[in-house]
Each structure stands twice: as structure tokens, then as C-alpha cells.
C-alpha positions as CSV (number, residue, x, y, z in Angstrom):
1,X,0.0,0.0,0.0
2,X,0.9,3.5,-0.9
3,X,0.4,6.8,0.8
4,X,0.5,9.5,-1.2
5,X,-0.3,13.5,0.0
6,X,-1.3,15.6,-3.6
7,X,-0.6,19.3,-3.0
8,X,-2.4,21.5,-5.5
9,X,-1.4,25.1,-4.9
10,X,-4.0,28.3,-6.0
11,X,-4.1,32.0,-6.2
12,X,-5.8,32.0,-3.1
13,X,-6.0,28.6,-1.6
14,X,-3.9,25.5,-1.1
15,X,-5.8,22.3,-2.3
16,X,-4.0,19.2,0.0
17,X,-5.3,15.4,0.0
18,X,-3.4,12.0,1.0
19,X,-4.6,9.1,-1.1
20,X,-4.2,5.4,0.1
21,X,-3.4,3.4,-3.1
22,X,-6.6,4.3,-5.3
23,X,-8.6,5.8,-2.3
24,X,-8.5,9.1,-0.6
25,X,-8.2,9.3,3.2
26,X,-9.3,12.7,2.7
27,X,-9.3,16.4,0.4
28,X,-9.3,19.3,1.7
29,X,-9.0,23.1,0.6
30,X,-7.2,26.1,3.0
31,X,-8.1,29.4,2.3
32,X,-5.8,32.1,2.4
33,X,-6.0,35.4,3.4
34,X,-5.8,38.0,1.1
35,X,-4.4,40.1,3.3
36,X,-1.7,37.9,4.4
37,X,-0.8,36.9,0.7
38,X,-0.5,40.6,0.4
39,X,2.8,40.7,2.7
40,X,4.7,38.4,0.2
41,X,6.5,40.2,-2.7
42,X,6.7,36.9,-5.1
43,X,4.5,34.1,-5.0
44,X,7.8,31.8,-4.2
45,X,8.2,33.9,-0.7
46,X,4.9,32.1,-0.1
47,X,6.9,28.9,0.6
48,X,7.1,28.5,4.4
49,X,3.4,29.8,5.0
50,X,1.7,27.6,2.8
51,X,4.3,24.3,3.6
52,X,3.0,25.7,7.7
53,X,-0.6,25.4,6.6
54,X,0.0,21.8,4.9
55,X,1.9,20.7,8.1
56,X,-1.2,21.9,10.3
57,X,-3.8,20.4,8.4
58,X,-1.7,16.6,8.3
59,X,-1.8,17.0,11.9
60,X,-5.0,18.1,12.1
61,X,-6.0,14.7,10.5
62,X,-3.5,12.5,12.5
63,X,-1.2,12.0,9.1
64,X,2.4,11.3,10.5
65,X,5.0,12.4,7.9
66,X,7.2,8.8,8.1
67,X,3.8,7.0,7.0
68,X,4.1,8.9,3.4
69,X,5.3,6.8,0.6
70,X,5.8,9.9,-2.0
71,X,4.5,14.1,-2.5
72,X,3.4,14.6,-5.5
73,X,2.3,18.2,-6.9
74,X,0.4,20.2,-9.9
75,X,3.3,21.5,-12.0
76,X,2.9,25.1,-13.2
77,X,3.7,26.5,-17.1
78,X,7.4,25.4,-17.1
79,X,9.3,24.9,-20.6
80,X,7.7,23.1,-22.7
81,X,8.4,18.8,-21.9
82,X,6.5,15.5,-22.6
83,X,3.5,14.3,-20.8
84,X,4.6,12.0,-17.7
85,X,5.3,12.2,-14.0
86,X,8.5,13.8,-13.6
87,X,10.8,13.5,-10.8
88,X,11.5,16.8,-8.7
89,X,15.4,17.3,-8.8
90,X,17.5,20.8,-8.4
91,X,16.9,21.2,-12.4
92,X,13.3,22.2,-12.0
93,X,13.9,24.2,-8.9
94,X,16.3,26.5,-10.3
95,X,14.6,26.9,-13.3
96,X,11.8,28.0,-11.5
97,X,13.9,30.0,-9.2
98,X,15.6,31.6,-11.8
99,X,12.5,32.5,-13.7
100,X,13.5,29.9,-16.5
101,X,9.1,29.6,-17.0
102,X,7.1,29.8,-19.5
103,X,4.7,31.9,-17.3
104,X,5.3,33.3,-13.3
105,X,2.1,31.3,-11.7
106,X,1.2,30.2,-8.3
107,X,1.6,26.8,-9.3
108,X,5.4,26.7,-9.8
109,X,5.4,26.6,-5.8
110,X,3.9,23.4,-5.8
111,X,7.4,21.8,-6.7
112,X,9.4,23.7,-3.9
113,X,6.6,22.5,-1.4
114,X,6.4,19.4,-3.0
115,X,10.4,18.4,-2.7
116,X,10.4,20.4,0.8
117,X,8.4,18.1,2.7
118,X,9.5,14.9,0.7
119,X,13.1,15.3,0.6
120,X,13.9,15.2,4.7
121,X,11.2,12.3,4.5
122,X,13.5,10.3,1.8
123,X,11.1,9.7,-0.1
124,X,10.8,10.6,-3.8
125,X,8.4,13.9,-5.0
126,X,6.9,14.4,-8.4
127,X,4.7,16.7,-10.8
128,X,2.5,15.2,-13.2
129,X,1.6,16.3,-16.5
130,X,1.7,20.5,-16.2
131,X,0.3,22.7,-18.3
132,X,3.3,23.2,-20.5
133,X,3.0,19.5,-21.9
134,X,3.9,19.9,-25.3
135,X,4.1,17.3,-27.9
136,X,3.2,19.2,-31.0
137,X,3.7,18.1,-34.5
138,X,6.2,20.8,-36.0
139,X,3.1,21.6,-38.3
140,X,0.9,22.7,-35.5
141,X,3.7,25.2,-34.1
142,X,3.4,27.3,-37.0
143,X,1.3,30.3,-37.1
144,X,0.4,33.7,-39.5
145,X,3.3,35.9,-37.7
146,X,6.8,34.0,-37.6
147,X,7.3,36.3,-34.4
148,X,4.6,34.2,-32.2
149,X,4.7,30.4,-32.7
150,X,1.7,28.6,-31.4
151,X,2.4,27.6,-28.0
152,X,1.4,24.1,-26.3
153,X,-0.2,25.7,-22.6
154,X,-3.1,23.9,-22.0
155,X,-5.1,21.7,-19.4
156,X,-3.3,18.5,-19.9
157,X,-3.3,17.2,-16.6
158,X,-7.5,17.2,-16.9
159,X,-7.4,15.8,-20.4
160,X,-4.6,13.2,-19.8
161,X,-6.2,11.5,-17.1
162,X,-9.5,11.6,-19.4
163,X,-7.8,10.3,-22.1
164,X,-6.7,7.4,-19.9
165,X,-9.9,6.7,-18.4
166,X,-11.6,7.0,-21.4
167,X,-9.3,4.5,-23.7
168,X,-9.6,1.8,-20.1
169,X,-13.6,2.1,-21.0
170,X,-13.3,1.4,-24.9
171,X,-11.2,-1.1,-23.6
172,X,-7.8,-0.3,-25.6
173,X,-4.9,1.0,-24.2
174,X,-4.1,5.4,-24.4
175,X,-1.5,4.8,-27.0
176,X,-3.7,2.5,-29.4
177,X,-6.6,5.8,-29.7
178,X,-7.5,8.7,-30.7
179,X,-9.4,11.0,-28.8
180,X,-11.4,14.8,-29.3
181,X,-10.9,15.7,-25.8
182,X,-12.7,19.5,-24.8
183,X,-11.7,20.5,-20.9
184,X,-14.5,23.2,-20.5
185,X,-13.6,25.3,-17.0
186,X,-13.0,29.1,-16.3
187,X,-10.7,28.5,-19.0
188,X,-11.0,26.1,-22.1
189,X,-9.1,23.4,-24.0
190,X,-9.9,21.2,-26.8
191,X,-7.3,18.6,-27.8
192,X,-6.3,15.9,-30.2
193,X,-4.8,12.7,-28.8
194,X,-3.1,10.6,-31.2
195,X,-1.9,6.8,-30.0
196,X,-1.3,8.5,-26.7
197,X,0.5,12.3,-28.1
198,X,-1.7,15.2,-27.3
199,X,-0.6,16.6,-31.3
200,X,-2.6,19.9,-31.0
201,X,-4.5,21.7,-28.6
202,X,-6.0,25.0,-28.3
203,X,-4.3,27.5,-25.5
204,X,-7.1,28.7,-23.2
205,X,-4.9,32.5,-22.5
206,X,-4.4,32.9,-26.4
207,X,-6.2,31.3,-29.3
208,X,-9.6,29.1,-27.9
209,X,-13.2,29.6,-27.3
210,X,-14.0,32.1,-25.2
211,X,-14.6,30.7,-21.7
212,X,-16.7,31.9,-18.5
213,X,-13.9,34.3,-18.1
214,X,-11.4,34.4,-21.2
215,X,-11.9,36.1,-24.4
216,X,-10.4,33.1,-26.5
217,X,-9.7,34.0,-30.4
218,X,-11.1,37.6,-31.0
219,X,-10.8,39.5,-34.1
220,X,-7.3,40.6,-34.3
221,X,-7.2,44.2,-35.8
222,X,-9.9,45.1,-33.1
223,X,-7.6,43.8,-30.4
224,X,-4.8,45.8,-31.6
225,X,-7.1,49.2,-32.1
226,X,-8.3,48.9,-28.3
227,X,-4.7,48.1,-26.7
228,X,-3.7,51.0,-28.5
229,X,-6.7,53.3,-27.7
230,X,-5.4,54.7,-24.6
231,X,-8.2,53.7,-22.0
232,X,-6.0,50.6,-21.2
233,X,-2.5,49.3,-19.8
234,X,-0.7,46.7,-20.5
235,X,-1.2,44.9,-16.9
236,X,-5.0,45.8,-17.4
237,X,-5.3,44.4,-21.1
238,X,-4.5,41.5,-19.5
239,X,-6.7,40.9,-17.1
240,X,-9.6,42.3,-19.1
241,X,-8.7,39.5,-21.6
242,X,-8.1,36.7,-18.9
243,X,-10.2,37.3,-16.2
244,X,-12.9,40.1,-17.5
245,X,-13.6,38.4,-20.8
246,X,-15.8,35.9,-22.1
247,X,-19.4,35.2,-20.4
248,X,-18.9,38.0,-17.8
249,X,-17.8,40.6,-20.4
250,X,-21.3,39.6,-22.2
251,X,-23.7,39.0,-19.2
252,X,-21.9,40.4,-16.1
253,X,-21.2,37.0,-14.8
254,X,-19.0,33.6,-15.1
255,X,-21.4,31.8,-13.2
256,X,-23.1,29.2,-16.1
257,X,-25.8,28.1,-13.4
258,X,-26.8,31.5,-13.3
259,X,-26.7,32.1,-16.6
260,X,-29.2,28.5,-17.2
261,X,-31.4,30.2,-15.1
262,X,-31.8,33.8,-16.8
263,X,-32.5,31.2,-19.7
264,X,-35.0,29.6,-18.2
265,X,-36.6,32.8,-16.8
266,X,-36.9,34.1,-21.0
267,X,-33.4,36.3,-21.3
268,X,-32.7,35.7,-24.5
269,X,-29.2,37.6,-24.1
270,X,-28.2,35.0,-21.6
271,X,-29.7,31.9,-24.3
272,X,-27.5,33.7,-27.3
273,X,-24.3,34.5,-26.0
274,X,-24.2,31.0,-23.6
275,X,-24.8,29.3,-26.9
276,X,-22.3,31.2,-29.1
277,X,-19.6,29.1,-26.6
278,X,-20.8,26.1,-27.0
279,X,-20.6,26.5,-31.0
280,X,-17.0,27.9,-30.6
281,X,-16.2,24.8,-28.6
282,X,-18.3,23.1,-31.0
283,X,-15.8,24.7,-33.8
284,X,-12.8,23.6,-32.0
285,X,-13.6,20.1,-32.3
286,X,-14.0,20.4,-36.1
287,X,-10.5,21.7,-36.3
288,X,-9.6,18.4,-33.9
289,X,-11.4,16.5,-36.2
290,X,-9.1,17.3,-38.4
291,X,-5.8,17.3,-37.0
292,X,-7.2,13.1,-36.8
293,X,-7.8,13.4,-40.4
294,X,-11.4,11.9,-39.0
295,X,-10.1,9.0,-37.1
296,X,-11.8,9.5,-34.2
297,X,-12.3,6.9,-31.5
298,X,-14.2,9.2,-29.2
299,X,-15.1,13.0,-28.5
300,X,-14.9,14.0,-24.6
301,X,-16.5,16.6,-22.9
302,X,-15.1,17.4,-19.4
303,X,-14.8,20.1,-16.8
304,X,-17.2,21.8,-14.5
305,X,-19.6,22.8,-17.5
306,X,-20.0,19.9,-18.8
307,X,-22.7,19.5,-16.3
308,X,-24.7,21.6,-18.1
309,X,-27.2,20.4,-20.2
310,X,-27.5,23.4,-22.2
311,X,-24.2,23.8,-23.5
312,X,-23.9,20.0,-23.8
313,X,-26.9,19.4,-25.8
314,X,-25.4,22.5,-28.0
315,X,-21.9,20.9,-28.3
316,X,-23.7,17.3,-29.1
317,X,-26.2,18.7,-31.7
318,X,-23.2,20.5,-33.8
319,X,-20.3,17.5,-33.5
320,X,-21.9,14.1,-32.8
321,X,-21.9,13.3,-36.5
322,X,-18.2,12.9,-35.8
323,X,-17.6,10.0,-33.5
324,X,-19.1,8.7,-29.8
325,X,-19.6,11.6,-27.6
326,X,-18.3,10.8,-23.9
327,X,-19.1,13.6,-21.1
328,X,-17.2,13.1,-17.8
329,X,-18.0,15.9,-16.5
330,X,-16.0,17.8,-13.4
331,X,-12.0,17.4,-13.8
332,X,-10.2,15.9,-10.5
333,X,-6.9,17.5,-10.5
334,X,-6.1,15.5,-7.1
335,X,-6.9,12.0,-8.2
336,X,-5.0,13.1,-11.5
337,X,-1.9,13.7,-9.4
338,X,-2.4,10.7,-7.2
339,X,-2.4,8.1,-10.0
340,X,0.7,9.6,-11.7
341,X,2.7,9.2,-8.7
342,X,0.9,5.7,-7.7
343,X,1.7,4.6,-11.5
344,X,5.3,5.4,-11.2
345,X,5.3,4.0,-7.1
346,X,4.0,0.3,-8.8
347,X,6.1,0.4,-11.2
348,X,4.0,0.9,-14.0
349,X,5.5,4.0,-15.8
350,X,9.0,5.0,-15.2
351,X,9.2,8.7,-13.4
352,X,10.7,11.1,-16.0
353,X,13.8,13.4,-15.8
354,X,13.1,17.1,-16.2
355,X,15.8,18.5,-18.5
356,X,15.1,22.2,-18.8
């Protein structure tokens, strides 16, 4: 038997579970004050606070530290590397630590808390499949400005585990399939898996649908005419475009349960612009289509909206002429995490070397 503890690090909170083999002992989240966060010049001088609240909460739930088997924690946008579960070693630290990212995010922490509480223990630490998985064909890296390649950032950990779960199902193994796999959170992805490659993806920040909060793929010359029209700077672009954009820009909210509910209650604002996501997703999953050149052993819809009816039965009615649709909806980052270390701990798959 195996105990692993999953650390999943946030802007504002610290998720932490311990898994038993398959089953977890227990999930938790710890909120953090904003105020306190506010004391901390860089999200890596968060360290001994949030390693403090871990500590607390495995006492809290009678978890001794020598009972652990392995830590194992989401890994941020680092340079671009294969899907896997990578061993945490000095290279990743220092990359991160020397700013050697694809993108400064709370999640890089996770590896520093991750190696910190593992490494007195003697046990081994890990991060599995990070956003920064990139296994592009060199086709898909190319886009209409040589200056700005297409960049592989997406929600692989979510879609990996998917894709594992879903090829057990048709029972074949990940690297005999292909999949259409569409992570639909506050940000969205939709991905082709060939024979066990994630080949081409959409990038939730840059070129997608638009999400509950992201603007996706907007029109290009009017983006450039409005960072340029003065009522803007850069730092607030950004977070118009990231966290202002999308469903709230439209409807004043991210909320897609409230939005159903305007539906219902006639607002035909809330019924068009809800809908216009679904058919970008929809869109996405054409392009996926394809990437496969149409050899599709299953579409999958994951993510906390897919347990909407409304945007699924959008999504269904525009793609299911393509192959088996397959919702799964929610995406459990922690039990992601879990079985990529428990796969490596039996032995199963062999724990990868980050190489920078």
C-alpha cells in the first residue's frame, strides 16, 4: 500500500489530499487570506506559509509524515516537456527560481513544497503532466506571424487522465486511440490525442473559445485598435482578456448556473451568448477532427460545464456526427496527481527526468 499527499497550490488557496493506493483518506481546501498573501513580494516567498498550513492540516487529520510513501504536486507552465510524471530534482527548482518559466504562476510553488516536505522524509516527489505538456507536431507550431509560434499551454493534466480513463472504457490501451478531448472550466481546451500524443491543442490564455472568463480568439485588428486606444495598460489588457472576458464581459457574470437560469426565466441575451460558446467549442472540435484526419475513436467533454445540459446538448447537436460523444463531467486534478505518482510507485510508468 501506498500513501500518497497531492498538493495542488491556487491563487488564493492551497488544495491538499493523502490518497491510500486508489482511495483518498481525505481532500481538503485552505483558504488564504488575502491580506496575508499581500505581505509576500513573489509568489515563491509564499513557501514557508503555505508548507506551515500543509503541516497543520496533516496534523490536524492524524497524518504522520514517516507514514508517506511519496509528494506529489500540480506543476505550473514550465518549458515546454513530454507528458509524464517527472521526478522533482535541483533542475526544475532552479529553473523556477531563476525565472526559466514559460509563465510566473502560483503553481510553480507546488514543486518547492512538494520536494520540501518529501526530501527530509527520503522519499521521492513528483509533478505530473503540467500545463506546459507539449508534444506538437512541427506543423501545428506554426502560425500567421513568424514572431509568435503557437504555443502548447493547456489543461493537460485534466485531459490526460481523461484520455486514460476513457481509452480503459473502450477497452484499448491510451497509445492504441484517438481522442477529441474539450476541458470546459473558467478557461477552455480542446485537444487531439493521437496513439497516446496530445498533437494539437488549443491554448485557453491565447487562441480558444472564449470561456466563462477568457476572451479566446477575438478578431485581431480590433484587439490591436483597443490596446492602443489609450483607455488601457498593458497589466489591465491583461486581465480584461483573462479574467474580464468571455461570459462575464457579455452577461456580467461567469457563473453558467446562473446564466441556465436567466435562460429559463426568457433572457434571450443570456440563451445567445451562452450558446455562441458552446458552438466555438463546437468549432474547436471540427478543427480536432481534423488534425485526426477523421479518425476518431471518441469526442470527450469534461470540466465543471460539462454538467450543463444546455451547452452539452449545443456541443452534441453541432459535432456528434463525428464519432461517440463521452461527457465526464467535473476534472479531479487530485486523483490526476495521485495516480501519476501511484503509477510510477508500482512500477508501471517510469518517473521522468526534467531536463530544462
Amino acid at each position: 500500500m501506498y500513501r500518497i499527499l497531492v498538493v495542488n497550490p491556487g491563487g488564493t488557496s492551497t488544495k491538499i489530499g493523502v490518497y491510500e493506493d486508489e482511495t483518498p483518506l481525505f481532500i481538503e481546501i485552505v483558504k488564504h487570506n488575502n491580506e496575508e498573501l499581500g505581505n509576500f513580494e513573489t509568489y515563491l516567498d509564499q513557501y514557508e506559509y503555505r508548507r506551515n498550513h500543509i503541516m497543520e492540516l496533516l496534523k490536524k487529520k492524524n497524518i504522520t509524515l514517516e507514514s508517506l510513501s511519496a509528494v506529489v504536486s500540480r506543476g505550473g507552465p514550465f518549458l515546454p516537456l513530454e507528458s509524464g510524471t517527472y521526478r522533482i530534482d535541483d533542475r526544475i527548482l532552479n529553473d523556477v527560481k531563476n525565472g526559466n518559466v514559460q509563465a510566473g504562476h502560483i503553481s510553480n510553488i507546488g514543486v518547492f513544497l512538494a520536494h520540501g516536505i518529501a526530501e527530509p522524509l527520503g522519499i521521492p516527489s513528483f509533478f505530473v503532466d503540467p500545463v506546459s505538456v507539449d508534444e506538437f507536431e512541427p506543423v501545428a507550431r506554426i502560425s500567421g506571424l513568424k514572431e509568435i509560434p503557437r504555443l502548447s499551454l493547456s489543461h493537460s493534466l485534466n485531459m490526460k487522465a481523461v484520455a486514460r480513463r476513457v481509452a480503459k472504457e473502450l477497452k484499448k490501451d491510451y497509445k492504441d486511440v484517438n481522442l477529441i478531448i474539450a476541458h470546459l472550466g473558467s478557461g477552455i481546451s480542446v485537444s487531439a490525442h493521437r496513439k497516446g500524443r496530445q498533437v494539437d491543442s488549443s491554448n485557453a490564455n491565447d487562441e480558444a473559445p472564449f470561456s466563462p472568463q477568457r476572451a479566446g480568439t477575438v478578431p485581431l485588428t480590433g484587439l490591436v485598435k483597443l490596446c492602443y486606444s489609450g483607455k488601457y495598460t498593458e497589466k489591465e489588457m491583461m486581465k480584461k482578456l483573462l479574467k474580464k472576458s468571455g461570459l462575464y464581459s457579455h452577461l456580467g457574470t461567469d457563473d453558467v448556473v446562473e446564466i441556465e437560469k436567466r435562460i429559463e426565466n426568457g433572457a434571450q441575451d443570456a440563451k445567445l451568448v451562452l450558446e455562441a460558446m458552446a458552438y466555438q467549442v463546437s468549432k474547436w472540435i471540427g478543427q480536432m477532427a481534423v488534425v485526426l484526419s477523421g479518425n476518431i475513436d471518441a469526442i470527450v467533454v469534461s470540466g465543471g460545464i460539462a454538467h450543463s445540459r444546455f451547452v452539452l446538448d449545443c456541443i452534441k447537436n453541432k459535432t456528434d456526427f463525428l464519432a461517440k460523444i463521452i461527457v465526464l463531467p467535473g476534472g479531479d486534478e487530485m486523483e490526476a496527481l495521485a495516480m501519476g505518482a501511484l503509477r510510477v510507485l508500482r512500477g508501471k510508468e517510469e518517473a521522468k527526468e526534467y531536463r530544462g
